[in-house]
mmCIF file as gemmi writes it, N, C-alpha and C atoms, coordinates in Angstrom:
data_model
loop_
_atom_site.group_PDB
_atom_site.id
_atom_site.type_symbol
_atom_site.label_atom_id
_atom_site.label_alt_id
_atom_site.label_comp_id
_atom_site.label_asym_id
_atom_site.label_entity_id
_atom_site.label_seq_id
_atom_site.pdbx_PDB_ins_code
_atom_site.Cartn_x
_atom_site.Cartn_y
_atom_site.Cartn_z
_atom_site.occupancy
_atom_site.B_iso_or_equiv
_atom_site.pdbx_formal_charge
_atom_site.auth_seq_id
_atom_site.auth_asym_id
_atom_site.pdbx_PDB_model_num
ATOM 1 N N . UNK Axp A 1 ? -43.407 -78.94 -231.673 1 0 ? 1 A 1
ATOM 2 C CA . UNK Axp A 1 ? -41.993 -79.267 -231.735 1 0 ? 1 A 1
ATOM 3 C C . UNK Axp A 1 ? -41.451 -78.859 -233.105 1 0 ? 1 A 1
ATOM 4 N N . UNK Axp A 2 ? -40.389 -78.154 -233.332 1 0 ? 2 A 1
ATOM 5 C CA . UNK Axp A 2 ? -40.024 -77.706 -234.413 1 0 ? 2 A 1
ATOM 6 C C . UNK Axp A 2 ? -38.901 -78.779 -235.226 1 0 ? 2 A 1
ATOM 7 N N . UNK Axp A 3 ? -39.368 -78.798 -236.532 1 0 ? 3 A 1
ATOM 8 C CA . UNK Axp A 3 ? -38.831 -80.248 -237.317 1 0 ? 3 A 1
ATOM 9 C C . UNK Axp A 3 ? -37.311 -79.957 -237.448 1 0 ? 3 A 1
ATOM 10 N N . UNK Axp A 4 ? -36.079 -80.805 -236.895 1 0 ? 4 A 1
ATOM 11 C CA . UNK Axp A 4 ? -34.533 -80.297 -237.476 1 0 ? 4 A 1
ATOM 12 C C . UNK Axp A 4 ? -34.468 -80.855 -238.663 1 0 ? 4 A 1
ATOM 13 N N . UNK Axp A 5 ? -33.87 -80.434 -239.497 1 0 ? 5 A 1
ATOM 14 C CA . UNK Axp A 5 ? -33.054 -80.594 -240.882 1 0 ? 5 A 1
ATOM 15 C C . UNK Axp A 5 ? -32.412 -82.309 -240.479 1 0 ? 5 A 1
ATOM 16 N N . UNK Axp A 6 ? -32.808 -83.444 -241.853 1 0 ? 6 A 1
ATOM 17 C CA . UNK Axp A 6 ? -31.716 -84.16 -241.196 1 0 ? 6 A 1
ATOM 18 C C . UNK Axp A 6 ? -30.683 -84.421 -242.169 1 0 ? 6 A 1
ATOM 19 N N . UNK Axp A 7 ? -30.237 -83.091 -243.325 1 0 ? 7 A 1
ATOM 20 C CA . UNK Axp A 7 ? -28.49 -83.284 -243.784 1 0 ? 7 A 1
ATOM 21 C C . UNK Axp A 7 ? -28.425 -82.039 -242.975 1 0 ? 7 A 1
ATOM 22 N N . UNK Axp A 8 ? -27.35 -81.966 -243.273 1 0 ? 8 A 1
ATOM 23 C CA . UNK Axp A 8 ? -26.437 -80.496 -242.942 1 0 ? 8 A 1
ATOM 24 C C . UNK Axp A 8 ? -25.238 -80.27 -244.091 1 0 ? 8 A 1
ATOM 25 N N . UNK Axp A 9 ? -26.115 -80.528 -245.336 1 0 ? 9 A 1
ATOM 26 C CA . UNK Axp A 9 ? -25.271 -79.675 -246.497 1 0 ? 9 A 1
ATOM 27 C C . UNK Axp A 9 ? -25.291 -78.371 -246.305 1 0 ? 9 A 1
ATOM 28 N N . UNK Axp A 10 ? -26.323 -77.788 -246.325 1 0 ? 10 A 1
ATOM 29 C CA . UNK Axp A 10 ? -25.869 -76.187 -246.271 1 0 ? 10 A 1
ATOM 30 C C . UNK Axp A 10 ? -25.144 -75.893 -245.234 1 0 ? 10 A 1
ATOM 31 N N . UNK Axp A 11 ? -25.104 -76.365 -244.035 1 0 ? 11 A 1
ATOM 32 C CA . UNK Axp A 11 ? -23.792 -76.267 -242.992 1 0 ? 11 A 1
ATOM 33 C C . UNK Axp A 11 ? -22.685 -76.12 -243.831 1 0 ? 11 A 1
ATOM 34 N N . UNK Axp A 12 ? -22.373 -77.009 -244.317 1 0 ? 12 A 1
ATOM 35 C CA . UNK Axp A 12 ? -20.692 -77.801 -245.097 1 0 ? 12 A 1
ATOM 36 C C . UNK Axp A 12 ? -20.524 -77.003 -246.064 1 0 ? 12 A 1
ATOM 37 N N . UNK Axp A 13 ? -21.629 -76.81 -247.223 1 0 ? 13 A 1
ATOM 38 C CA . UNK Axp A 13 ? -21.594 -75.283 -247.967 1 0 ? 13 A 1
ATOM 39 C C . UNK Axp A 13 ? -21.241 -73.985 -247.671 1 0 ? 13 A 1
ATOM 40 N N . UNK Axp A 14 ? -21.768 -73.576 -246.716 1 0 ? 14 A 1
ATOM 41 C CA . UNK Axp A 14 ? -21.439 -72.576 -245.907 1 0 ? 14 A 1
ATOM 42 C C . UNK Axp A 14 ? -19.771 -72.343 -245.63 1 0 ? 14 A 1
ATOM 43 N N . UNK Axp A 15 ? -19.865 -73.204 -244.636 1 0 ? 15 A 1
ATOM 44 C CA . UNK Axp A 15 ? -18.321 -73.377 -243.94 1 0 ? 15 A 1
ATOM 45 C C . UNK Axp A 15 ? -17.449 -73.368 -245.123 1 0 ? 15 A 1
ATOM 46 N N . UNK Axp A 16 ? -16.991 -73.918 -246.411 1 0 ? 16 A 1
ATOM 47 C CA . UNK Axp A 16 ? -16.3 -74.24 -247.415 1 0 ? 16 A 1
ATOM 48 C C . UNK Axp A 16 ? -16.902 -73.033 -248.321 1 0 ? 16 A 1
ATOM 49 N N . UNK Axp A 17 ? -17.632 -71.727 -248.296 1 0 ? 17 A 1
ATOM 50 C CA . UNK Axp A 17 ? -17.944 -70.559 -248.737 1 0 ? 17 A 1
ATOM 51 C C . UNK Axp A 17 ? -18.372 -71.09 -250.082 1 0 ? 17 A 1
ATOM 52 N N . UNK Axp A 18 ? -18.888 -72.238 -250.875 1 0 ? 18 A 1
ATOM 53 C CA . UNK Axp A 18 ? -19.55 -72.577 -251.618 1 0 ? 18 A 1
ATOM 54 C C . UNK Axp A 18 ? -21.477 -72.331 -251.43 1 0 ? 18 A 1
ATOM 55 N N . UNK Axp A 19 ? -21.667 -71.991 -253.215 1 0 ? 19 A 1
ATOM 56 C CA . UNK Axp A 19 ? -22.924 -72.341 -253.323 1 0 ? 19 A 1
ATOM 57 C C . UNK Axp A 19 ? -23.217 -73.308 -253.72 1 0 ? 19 A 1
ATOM 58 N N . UNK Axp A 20 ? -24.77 -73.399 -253.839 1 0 ? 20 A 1
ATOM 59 C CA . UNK Axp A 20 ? -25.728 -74.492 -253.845 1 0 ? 20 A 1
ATOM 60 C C . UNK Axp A 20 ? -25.167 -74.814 -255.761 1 0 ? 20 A 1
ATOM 61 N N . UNK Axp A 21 ? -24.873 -73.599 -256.57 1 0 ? 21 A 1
ATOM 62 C CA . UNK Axp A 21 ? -24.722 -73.946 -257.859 1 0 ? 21 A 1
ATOM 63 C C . UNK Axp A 21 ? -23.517 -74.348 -258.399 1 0 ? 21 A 1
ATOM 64 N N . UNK Axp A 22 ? -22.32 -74.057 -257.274 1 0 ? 22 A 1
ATOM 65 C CA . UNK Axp A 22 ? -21.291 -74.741 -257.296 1 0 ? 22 A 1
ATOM 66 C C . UNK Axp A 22 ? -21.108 -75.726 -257.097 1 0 ? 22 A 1
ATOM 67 N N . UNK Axp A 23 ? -21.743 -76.404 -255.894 1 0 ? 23 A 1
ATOM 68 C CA . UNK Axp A 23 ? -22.171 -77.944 -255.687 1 0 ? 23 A 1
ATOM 69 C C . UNK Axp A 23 ? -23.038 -78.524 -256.892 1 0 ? 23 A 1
ATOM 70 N N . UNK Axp A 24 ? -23.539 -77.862 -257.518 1 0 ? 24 A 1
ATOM 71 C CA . UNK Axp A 24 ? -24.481 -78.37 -258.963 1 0 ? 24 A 1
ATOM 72 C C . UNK Axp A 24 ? -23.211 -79.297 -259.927 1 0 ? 24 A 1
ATOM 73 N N . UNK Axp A 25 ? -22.117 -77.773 -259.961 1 0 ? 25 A 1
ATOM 74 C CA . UNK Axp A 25 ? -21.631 -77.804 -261.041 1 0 ? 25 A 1
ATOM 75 C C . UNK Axp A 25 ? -20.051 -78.814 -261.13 1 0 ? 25 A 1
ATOM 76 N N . UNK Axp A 26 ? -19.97 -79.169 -259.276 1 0 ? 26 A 1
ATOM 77 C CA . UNK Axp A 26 ? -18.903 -79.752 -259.172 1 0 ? 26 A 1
ATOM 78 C C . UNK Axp A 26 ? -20.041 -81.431 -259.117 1 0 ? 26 A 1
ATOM 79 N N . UNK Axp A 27 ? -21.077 -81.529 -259.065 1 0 ? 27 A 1
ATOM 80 C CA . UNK Axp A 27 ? -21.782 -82.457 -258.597 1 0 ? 27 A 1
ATOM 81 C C . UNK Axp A 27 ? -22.411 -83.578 -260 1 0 ? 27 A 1
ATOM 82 N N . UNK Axp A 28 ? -22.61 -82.879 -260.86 1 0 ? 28 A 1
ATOM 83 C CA . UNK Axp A 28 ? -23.425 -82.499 -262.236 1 0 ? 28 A 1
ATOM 84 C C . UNK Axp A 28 ? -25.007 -83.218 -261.604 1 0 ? 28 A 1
ATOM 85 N N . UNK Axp A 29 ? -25.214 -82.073 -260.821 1 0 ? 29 A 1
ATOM 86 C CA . UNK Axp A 29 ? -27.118 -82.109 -260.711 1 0 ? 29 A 1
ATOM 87 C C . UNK Axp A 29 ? -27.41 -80.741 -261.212 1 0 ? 29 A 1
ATOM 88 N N . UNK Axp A 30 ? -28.737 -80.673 -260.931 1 0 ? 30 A 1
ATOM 89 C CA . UNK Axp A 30 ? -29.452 -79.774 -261.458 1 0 ? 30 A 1
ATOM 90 C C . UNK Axp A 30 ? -29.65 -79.098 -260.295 1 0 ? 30 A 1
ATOM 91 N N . UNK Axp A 31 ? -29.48 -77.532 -260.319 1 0 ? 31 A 1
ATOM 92 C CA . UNK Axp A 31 ? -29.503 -76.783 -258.899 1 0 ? 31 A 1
ATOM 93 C C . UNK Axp A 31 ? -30.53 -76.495 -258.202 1 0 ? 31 A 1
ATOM 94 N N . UNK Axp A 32 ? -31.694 -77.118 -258.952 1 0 ? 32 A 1
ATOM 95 C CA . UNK Axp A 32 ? -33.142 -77.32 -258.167 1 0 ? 32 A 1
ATOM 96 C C . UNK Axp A 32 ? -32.937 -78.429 -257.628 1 0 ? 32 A 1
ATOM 97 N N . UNK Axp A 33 ? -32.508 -79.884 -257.671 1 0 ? 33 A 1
ATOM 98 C CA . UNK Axp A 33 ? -32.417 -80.403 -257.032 1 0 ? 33 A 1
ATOM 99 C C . UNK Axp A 33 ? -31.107 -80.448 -255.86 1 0 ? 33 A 1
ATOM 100 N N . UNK Axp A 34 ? -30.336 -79.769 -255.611 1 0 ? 34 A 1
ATOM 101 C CA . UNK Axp A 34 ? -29.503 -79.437 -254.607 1 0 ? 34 A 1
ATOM 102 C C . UNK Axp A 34 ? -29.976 -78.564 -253.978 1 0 ? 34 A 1
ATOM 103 N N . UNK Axp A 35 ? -30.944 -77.36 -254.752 1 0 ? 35 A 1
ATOM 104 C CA . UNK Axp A 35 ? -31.64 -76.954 -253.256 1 0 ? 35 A 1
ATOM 105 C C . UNK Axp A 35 ? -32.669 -77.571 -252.571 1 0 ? 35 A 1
ATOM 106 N N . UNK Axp A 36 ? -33.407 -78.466 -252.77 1 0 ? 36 A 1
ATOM 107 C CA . UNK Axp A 36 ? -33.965 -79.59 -252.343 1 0 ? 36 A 1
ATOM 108 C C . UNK Axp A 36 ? -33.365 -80.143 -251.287 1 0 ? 36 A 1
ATOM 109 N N . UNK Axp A 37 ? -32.268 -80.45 -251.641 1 0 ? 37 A 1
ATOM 110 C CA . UNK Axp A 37 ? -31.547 -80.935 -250.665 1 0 ? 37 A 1
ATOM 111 C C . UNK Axp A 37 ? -31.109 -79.978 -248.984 1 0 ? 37 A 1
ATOM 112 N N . UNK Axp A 38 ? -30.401 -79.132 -250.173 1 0 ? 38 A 1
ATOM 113 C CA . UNK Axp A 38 ? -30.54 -77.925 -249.03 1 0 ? 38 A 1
ATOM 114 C C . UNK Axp A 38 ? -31.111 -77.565 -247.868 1 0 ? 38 A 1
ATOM 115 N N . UNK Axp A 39 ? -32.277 -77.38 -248.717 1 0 ? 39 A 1
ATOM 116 C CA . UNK Axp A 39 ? -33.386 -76.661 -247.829 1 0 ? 39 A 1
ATOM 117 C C . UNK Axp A 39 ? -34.094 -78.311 -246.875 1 0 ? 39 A 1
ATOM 118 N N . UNK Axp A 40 ? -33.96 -79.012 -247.223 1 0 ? 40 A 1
ATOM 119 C CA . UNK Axp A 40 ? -34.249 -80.235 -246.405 1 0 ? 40 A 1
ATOM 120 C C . UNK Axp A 40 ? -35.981 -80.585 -246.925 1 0 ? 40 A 1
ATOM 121 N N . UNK Axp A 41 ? -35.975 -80.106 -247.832 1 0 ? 41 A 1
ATOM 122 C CA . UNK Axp A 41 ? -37.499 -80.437 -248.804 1 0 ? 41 A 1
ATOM 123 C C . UNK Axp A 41 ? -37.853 -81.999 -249.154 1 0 ? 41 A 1
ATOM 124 N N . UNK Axp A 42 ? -36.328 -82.558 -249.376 1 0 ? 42 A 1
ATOM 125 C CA . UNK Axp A 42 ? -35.914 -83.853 -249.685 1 0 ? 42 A 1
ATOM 126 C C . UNK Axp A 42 ? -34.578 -84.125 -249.56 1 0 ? 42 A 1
ATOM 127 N N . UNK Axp A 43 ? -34.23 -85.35 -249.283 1 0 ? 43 A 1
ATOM 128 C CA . UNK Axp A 43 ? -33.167 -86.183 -248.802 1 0 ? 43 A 1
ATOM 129 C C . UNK Axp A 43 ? -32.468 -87 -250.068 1 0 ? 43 A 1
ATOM 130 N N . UNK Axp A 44 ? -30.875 -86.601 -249.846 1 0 ? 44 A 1
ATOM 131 C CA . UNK Axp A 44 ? -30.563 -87.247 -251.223 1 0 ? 44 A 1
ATOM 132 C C . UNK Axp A 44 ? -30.528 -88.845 -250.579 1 0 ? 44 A 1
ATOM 133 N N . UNK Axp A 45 ? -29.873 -89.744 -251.863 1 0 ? 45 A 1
ATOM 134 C CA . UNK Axp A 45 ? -30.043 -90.985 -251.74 1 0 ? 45 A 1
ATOM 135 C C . UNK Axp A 45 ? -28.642 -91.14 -250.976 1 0 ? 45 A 1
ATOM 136 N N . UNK Axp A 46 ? -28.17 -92.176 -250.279 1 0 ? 46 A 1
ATOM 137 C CA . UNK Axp A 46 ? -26.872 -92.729 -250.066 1 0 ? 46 A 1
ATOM 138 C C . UNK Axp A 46 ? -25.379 -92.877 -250.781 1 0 ? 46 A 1
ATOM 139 N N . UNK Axp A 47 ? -26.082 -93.213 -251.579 1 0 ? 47 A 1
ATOM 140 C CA . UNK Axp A 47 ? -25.057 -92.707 -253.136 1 0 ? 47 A 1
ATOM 141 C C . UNK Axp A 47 ? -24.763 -91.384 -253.342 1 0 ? 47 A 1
ATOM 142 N N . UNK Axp A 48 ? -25.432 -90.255 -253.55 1 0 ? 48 A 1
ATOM 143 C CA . UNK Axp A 48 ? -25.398 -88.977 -253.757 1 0 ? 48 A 1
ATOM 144 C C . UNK Axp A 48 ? -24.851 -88.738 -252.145 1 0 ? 48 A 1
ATOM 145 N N . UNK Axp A 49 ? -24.78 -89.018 -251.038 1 0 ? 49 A 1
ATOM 146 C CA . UNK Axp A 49 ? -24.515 -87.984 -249.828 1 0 ? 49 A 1
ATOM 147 C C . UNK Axp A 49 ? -23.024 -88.828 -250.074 1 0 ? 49 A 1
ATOM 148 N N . UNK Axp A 50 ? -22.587 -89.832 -250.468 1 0 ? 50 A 1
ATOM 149 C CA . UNK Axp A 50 ? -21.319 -90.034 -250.784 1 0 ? 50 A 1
ATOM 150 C C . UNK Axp A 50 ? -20.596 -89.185 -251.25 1 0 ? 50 A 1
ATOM 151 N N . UNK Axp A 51 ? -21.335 -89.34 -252.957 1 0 ? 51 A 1
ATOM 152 C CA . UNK Axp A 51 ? -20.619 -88.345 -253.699 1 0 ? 51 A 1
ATOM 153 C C . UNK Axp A 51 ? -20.559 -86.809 -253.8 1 0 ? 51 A 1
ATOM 154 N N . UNK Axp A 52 ? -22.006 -86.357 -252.412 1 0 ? 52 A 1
ATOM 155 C CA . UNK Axp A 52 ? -21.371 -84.84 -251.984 1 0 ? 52 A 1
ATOM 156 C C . UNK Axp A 52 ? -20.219 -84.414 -251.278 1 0 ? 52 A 1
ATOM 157 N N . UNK Axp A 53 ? -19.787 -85.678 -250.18 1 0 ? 53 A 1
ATOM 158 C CA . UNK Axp A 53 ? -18.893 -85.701 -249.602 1 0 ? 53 A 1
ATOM 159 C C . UNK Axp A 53 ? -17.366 -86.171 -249.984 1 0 ? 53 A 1
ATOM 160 N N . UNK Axp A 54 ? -17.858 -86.561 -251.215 1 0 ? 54 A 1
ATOM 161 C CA . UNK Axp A 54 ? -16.375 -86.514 -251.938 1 0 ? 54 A 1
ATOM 162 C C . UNK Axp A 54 ? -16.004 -85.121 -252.499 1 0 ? 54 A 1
ATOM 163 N N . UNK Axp A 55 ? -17.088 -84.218 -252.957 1 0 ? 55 A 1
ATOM 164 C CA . UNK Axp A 55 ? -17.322 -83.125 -253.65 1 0 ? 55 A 1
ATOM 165 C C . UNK Axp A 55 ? -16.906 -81.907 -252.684 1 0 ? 55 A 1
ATOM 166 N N . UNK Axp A 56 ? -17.015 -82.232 -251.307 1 0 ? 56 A 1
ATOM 167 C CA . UNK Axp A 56 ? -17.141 -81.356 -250.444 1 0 ? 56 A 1
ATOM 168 C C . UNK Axp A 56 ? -15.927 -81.965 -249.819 1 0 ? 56 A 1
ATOM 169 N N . UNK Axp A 57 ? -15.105 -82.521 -250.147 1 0 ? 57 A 1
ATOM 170 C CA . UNK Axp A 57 ? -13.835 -83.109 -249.199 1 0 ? 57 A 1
ATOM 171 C C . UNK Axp A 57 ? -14.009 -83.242 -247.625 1 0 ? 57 A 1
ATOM 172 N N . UNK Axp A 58 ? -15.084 -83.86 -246.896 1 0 ? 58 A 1
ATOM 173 C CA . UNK Axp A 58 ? -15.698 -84.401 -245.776 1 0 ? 58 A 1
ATOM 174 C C . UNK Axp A 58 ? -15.829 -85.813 -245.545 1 0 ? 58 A 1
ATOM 175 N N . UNK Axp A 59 ? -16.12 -85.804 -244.493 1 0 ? 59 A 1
ATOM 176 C CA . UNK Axp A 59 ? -16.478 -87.323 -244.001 1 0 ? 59 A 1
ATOM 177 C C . UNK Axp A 59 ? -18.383 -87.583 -244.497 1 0 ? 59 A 1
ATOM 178 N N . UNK Axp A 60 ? -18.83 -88.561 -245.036 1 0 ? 60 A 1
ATOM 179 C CA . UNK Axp A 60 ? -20.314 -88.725 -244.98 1 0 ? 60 A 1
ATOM 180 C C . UNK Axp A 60 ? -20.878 -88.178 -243.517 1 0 ? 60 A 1
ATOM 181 N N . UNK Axp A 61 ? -20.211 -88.706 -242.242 1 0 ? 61 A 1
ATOM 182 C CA . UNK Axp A 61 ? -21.035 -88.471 -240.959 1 0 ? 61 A 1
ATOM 183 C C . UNK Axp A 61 ? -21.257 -86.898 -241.048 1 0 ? 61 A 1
ATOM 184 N N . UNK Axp A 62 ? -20.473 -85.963 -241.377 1 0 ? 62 A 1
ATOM 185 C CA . UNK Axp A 62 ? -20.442 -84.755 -241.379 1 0 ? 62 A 1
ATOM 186 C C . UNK Axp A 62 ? -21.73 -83.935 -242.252 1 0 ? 62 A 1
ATOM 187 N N . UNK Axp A 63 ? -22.537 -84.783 -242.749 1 0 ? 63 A 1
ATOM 188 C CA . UNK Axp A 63 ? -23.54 -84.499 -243.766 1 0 ? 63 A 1
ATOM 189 C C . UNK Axp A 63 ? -24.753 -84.564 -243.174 1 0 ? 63 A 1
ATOM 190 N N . UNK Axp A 64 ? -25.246 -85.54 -242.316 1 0 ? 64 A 1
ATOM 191 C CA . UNK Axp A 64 ? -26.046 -85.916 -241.191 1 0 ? 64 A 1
ATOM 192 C C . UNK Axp A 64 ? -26.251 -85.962 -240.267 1 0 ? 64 A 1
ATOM 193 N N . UNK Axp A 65 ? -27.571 -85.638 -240.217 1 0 ? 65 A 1
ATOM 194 C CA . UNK Axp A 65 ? -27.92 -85.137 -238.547 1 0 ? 65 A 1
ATOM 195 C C . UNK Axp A 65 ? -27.965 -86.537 -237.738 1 0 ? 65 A 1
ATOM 196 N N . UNK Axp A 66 ? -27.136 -86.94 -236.594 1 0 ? 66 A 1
ATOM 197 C CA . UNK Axp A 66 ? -27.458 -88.104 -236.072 1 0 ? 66 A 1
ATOM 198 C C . UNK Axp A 66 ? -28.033 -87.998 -234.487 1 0 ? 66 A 1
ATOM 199 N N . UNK Axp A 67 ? -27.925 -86.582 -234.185 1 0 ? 67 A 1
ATOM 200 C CA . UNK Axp A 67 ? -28.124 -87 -232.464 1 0 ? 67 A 1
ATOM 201 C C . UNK Axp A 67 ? -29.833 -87.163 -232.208 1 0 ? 67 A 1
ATOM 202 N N . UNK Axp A 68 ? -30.739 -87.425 -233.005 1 0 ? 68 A 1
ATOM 203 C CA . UNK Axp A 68 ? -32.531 -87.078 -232.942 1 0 ? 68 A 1
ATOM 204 C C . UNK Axp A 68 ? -32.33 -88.767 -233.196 1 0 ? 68 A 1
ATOM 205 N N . UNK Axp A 69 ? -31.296 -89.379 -234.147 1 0 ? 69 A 1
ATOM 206 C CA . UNK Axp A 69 ? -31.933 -90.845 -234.266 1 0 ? 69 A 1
ATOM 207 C C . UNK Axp A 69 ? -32.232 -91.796 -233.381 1 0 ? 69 A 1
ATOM 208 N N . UNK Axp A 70 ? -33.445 -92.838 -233.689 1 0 ? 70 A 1
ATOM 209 C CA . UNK Axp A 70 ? -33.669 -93.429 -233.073 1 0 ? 70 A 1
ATOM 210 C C . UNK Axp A 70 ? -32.81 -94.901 -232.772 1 0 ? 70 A 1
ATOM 211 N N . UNK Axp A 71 ? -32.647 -95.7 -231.771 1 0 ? 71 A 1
ATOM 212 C CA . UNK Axp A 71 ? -32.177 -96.658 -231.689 1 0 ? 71 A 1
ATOM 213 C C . UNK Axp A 71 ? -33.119 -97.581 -231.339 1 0 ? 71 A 1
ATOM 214 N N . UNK Axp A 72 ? -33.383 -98.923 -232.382 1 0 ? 72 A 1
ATOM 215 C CA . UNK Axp A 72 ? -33.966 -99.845 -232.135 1 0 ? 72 A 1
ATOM 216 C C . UNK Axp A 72 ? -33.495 -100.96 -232.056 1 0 ? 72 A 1
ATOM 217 N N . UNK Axp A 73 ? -33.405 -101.459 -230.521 1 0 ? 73 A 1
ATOM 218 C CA . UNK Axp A 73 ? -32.954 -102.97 -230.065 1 0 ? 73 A 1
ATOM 219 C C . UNK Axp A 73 ? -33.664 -104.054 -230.667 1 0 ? 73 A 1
ATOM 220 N N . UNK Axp A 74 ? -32.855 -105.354 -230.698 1 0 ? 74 A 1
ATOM 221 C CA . UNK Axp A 74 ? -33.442 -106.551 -231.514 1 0 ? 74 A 1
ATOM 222 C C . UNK Axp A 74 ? -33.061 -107.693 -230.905 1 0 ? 74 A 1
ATOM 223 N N . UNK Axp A 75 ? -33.531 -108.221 -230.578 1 0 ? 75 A 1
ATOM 224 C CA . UNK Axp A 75 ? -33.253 -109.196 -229.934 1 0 ? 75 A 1
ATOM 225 C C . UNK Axp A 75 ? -32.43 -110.065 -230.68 1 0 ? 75 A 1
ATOM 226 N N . UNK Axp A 76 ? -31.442 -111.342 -230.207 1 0 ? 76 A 1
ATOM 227 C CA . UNK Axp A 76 ? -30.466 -112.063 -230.769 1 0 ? 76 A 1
ATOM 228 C C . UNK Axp A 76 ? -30.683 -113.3 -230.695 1 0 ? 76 A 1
């Protein structure tokens, strides 16, 4: 089974004709760690997919992959 990506920054990069070092530089990270992100090597924190999506003038949902998640019921 082949693993999906679960941001979709480089989607949103793409689409908005930005790079990974423009997102660095509007972001203030280091552009090894945005391609990290990128490339789906590692997952930013909650905080950071905020403040990409402020960076990237998006919604957070637009950053994440949601249709693979799981749903776990709990009893009440």
């Amino acid at each position: 089974m082949e693993k999906q990506p679960l941001n979709r920054i480089k989607v949103m990069l793409a689409e908005r004709m930005l790079t990974n070092k423009q997102l660095a530089e509007m972001f203030g990270k280091d552009p090894a760690t945005i391609s990290k992100w990128v490339t789906n090597t590692s997952q930013p924190t909650l905080e950071n997919l905020i403040e990409i999506a402020r960076c990237l003038k998006c919604d957070m949902n637009d950053l994440v992959r949601l249709d693979d998640v799981v749903t776990i019921k709990t009893d009440k």
